[in-house]
N, CA and C of each residue as an Amber inpcrd file, in Angstrom:
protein
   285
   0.6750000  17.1830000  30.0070000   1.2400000  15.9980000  29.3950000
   1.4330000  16.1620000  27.8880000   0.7910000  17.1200000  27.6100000
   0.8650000  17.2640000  25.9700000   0.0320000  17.9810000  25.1980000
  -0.4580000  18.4710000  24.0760000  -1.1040000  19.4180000  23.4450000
  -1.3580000  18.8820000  22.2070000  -2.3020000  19.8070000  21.4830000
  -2.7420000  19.1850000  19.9330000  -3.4910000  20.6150000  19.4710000
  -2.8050000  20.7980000  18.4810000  -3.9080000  22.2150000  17.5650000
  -4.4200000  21.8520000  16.3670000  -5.7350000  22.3110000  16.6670000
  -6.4170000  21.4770000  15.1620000  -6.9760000  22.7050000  14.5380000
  -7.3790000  22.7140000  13.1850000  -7.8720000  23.6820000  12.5510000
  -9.2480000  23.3540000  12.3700000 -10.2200000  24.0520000  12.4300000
 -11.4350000  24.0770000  11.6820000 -11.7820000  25.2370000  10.7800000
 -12.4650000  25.1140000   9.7000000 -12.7090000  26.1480000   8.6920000
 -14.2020000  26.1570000   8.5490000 -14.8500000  27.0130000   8.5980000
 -16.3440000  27.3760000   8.1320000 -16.5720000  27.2240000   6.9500000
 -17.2850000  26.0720000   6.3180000 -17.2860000  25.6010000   4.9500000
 -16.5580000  24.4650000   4.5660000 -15.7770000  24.1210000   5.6480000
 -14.8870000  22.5940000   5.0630000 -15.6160000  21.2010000   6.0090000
 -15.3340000  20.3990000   5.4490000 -15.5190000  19.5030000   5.8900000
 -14.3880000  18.0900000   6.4640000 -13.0990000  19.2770000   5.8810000
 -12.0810000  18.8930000   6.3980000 -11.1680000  19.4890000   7.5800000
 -10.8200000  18.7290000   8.8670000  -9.8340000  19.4090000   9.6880000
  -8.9000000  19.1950000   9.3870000  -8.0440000  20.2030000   9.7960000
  -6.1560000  19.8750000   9.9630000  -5.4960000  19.9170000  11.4480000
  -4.4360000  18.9580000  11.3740000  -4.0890000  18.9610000  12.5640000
  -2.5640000  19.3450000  12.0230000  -2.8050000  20.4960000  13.0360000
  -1.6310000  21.2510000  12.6080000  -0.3430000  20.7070000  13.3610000
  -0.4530000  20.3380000  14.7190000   0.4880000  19.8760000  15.9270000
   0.1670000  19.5530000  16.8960000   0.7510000  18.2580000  17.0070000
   0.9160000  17.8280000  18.5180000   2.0790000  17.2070000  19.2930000
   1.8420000  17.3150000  20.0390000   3.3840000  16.9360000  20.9310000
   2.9040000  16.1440000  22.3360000   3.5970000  15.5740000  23.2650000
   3.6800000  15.0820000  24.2840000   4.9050000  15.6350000  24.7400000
   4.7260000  15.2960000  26.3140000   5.9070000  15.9710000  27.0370000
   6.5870000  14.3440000  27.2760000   8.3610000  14.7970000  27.1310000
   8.8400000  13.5150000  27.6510000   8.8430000  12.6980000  28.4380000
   7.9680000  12.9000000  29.4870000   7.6770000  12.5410000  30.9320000
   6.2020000  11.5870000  30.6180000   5.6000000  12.1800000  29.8510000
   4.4200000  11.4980000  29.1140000   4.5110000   9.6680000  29.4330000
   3.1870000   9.3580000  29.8790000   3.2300000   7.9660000  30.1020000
   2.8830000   7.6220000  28.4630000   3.6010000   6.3950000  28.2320000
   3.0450000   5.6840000  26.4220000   1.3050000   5.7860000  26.4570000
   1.0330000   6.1230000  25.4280000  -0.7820000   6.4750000  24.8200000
  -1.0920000   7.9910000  24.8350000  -0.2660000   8.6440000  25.2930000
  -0.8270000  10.2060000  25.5420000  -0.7590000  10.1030000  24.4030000
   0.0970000  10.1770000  23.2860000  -0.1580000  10.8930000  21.6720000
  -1.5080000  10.5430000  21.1620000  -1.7870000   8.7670000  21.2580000
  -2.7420000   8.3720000  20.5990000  -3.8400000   9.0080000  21.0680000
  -4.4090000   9.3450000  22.4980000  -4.9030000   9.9820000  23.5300000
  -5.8140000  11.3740000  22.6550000  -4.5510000  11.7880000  22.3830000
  -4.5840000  13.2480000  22.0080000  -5.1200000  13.6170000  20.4240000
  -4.3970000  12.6790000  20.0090000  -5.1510000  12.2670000  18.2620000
  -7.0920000  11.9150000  18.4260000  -7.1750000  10.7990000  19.3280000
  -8.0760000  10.4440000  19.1760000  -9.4570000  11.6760000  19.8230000
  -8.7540000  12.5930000  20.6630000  -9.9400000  13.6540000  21.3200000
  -9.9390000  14.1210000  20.2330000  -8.8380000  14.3760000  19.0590000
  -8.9890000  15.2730000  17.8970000  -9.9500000  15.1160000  16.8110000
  -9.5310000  13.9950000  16.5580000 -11.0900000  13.0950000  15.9400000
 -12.1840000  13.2690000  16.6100000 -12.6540000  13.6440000  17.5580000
 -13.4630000  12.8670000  17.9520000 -14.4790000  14.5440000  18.0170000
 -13.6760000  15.4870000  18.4200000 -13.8370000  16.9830000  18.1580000
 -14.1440000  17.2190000  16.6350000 -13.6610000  16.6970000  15.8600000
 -13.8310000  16.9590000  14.6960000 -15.0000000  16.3270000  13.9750000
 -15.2210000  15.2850000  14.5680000 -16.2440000  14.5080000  14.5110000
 -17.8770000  15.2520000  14.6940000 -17.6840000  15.8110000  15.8930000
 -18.4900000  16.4270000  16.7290000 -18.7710000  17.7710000  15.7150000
 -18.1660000  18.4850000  15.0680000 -18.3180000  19.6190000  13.9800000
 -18.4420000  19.5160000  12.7540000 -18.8520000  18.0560000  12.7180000
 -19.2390000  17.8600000  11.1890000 -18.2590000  17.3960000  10.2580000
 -16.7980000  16.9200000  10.6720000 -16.1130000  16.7500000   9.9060000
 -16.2840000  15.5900000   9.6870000 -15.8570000  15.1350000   7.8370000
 -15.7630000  13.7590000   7.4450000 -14.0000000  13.3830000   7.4250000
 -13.1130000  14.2550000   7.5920000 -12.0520000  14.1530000   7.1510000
 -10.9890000  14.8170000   8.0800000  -9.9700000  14.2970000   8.6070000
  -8.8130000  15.0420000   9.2510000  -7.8880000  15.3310000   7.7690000
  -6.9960000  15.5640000   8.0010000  -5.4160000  15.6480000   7.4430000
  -4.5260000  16.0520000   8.2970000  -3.1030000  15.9420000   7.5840000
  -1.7970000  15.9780000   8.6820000  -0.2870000  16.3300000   7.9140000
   0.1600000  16.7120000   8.2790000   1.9320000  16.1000000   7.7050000
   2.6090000  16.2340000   8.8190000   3.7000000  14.8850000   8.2710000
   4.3110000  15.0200000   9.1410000   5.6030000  14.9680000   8.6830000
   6.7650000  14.8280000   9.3090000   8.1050000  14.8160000   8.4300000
   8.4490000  12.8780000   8.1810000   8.9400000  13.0430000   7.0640000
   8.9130000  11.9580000   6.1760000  10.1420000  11.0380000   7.4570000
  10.7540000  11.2230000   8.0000000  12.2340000  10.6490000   8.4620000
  11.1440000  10.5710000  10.2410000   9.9690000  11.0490000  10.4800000
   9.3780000  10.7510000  11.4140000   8.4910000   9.7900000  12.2930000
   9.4750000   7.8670000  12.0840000   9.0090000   7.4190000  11.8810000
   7.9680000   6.9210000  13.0580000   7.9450000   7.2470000  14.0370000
   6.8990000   7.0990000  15.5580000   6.1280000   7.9390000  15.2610000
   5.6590000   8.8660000  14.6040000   4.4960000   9.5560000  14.3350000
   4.2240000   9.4050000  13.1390000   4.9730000   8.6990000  12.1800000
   3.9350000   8.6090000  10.8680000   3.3390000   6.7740000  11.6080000
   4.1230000   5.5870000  12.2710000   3.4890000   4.4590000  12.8560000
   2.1790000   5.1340000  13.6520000   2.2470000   5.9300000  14.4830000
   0.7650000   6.4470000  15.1640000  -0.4850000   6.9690000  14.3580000
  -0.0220000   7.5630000  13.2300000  -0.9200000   7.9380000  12.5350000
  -1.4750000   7.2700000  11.3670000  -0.7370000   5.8270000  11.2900000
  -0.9690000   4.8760000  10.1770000  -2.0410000   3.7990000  10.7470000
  -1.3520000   3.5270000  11.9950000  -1.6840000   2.3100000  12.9080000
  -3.4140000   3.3090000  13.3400000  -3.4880000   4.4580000  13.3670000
  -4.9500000   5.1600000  13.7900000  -5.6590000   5.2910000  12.5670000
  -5.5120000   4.7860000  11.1250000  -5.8190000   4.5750000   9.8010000
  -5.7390000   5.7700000   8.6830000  -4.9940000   6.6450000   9.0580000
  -4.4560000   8.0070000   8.7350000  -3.7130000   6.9170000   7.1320000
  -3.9420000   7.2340000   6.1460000  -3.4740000   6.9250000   4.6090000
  -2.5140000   8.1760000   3.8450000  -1.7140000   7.8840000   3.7620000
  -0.2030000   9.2350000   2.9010000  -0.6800000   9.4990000   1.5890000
  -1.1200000  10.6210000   1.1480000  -1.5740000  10.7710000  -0.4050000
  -0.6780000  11.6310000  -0.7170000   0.1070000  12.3740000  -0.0460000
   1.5650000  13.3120000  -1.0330000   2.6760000  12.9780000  -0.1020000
   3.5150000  13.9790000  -0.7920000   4.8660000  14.0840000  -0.5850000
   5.2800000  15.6460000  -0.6230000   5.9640000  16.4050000   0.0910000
   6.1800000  17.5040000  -0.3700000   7.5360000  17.9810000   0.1860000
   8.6740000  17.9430000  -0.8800000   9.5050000  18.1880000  -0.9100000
  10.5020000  20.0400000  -0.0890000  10.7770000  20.0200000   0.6740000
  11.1960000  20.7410000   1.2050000  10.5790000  21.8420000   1.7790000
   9.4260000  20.5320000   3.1180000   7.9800000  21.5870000   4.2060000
   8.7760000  21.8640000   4.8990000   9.8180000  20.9510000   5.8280000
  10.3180000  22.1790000   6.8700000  11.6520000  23.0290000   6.7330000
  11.4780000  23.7460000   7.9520000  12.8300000  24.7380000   7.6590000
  13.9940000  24.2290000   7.1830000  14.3900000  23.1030000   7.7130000
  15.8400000  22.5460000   7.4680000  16.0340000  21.9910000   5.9010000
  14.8280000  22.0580000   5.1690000  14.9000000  21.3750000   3.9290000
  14.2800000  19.9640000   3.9370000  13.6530000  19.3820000   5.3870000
  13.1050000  18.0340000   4.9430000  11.8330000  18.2920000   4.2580000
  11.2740000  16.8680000   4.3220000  10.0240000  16.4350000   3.3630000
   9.2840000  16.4130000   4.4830000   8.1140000  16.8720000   4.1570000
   6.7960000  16.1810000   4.4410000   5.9060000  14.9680000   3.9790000
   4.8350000  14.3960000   4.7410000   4.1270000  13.2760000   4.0650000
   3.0660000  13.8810000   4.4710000   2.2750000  13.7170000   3.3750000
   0.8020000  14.4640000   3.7900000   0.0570000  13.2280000   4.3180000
  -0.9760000  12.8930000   5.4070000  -1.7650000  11.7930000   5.4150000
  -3.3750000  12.5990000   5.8150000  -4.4400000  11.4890000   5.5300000
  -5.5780000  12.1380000   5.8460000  -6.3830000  10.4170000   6.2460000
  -7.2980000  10.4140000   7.2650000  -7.8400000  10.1120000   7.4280000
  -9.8050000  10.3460000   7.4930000 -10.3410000   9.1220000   6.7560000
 -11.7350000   9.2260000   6.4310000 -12.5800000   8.7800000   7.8800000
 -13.5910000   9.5810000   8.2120000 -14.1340000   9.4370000   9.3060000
 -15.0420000   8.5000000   8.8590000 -15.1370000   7.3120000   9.3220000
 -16.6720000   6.2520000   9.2590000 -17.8070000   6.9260000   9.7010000
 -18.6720000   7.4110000   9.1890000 -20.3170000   7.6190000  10.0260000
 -21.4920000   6.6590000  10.1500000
């Protein structure tokens, strides 16, 4: 139904989520689904912190990741291949 790659680093206390996707066939919640095992993994390894980008013109995945309390602290002008923007967001884990 869908996938998610997250990063962990030895010494951070921050993950990255590098990608995720759902398949089109996907019933509605798999993304959130998939976010939330990510957290929750990350959680589990000590992390206080995810991060993310996503493309700025992406607006169903920057709503999923806002509405899951994910906050935008950059901008970065020409992340993907085609020349768009990125939005960086990161979310703070409550303990």
């Amino acid at each position: 139904m869908g996938y998610a790659l997250v990063e962990f680093r030895r010494n951070s206390r921050c993950a990255r989520l590098f990608s995720i996707a759902r398949a089109p066939e996907a019933p509605a919640g798999v993304g959130r689904s998939l976010l939330e095992a990510c957290e929750n993994e990350a959680v589990k390894r000590g992390c206080t912190a995810m991060r993310l980008e996503a493309r700025e013109d992406n607006f169903r995945a920057l709503r999923l990741y806002e509405s899951a309390g994910y906050a935008r602290f950059a901008r970065v002008d020409g992340y993907y291949e085609d020349g768009a923007p990125a939005l960086r967001l990161e979310k703070i884990f409550k303990r």
